[in-house]
C-alpha positions, 0 to 999 in steps of 0.5 A: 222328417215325420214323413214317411213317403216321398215323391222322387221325380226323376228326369233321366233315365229313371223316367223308364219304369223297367230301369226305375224298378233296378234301383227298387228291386236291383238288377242291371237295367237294360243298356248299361253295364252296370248291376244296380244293388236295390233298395233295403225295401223293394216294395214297389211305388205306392203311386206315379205321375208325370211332373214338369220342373222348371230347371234346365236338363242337359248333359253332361261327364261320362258315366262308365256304365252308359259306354263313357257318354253323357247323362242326364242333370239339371240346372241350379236356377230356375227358368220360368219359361223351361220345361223340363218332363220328369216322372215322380214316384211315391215311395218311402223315406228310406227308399229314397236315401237308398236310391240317393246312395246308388246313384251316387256309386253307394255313397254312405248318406246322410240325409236332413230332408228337412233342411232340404225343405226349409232352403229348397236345396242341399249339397251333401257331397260337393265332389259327388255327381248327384250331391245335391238335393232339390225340394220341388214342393208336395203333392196329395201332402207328401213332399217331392224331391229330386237330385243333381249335380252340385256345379252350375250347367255353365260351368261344366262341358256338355257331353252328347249322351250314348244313344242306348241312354237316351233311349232309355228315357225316350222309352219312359217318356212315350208312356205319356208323350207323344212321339213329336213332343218328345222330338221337339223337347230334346232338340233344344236340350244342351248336349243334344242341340248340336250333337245329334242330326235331325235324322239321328234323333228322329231314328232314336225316337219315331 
């Protein structure tokens, strides 16, 4: 890639910018246990929006650093009528790698973002939680990726995420949404439905 900018749009806990800024200039963000190490470059963002895919959230494993519960991926097929809320941020080609390798333990990488464009999708590493890269389009000419799991969402158990996780991104998500459409959003997300009452979601949020 000749491009040195990339739109990463993350629908989990990178949603929160104080916890996005870990994974930039390192630190433990707040909630989890672990001290995340930086990128190389921790300049900050050139830019930030909202983004909305339309690949299903859930949740699922048990990350160590969020006390053994549930974190946040998406689904490998489209739906046309899914939403799910993502924040994207402008940051440089190397920035992205680097948060990449930190999100999957400090994996040694080796990004072909271009193959990523050219078929949408690319699995680096089929045993690695955040193994898969997701070409999502461009935006202002520079391309957006994000990551997930390697496996389908049906093929995995969905596991309730820990409440100081969810609020993690509940925090990112009030910068732009209100306190309702947040509710109404993560009622129907697998991992959630089922898992968490109306009053203990309402109690995390409002």
């Amino acid at each position: 890639m000749k491009e040195k900018y990339v739109w990463y749009a993350s629908y989990g806990s990178n949603m929160n910018n104080d916890r996005f800024l870990c994974y930039i200039k390192g630190g433990k963000p707040e909630g989890s246990s672990k001290v995340e190490t930086g990128c190389k470059d921790n300049s900050l963002p050139m830019d930030s929006s909202t983004f909305t895919m339309n690949f299903p959230l859930y949740f699922a494993k048990e990350a160590a650093k969020w006390e053994s519960k549930g974190v946040a991926f998406i689904g490998l097929t489209p739906e046309p009528n899914v939403e799910t809320y993502s924040k994207k941020y402008l940051i440089t080609l190397e920035q992205f790698k680097d948060i990449v390798s930190q999100e999957n333990n400090g994996l040694e990488i080796d990004l072909n973002l271009d193959e990523v464009m050219k078929d949408c999708s690319k699995i680096f590493r089929r045993n690695a939680w955040y193994g898969n890269i997701l070409y999502l389009g461009e935006e202002k000419g520079h391309p957006i990726f994000t990551f997930t799991a390697p496996w389908e969402m049906n093929d995995v158990e969905w596991v309730k995420p820990s409440y100081s996780y969810l609020k993690t991104i509940i925090k990112g998500l009030k910068e732009d949404y209100s306190n309702e459409e947040i509710y109404r959003y993560f009622r129907s997300k697998q991992g959630i439905k089922g898992q968490f009452t109306d009053e203990e979601l309402r109690s995390l949020i409002f």
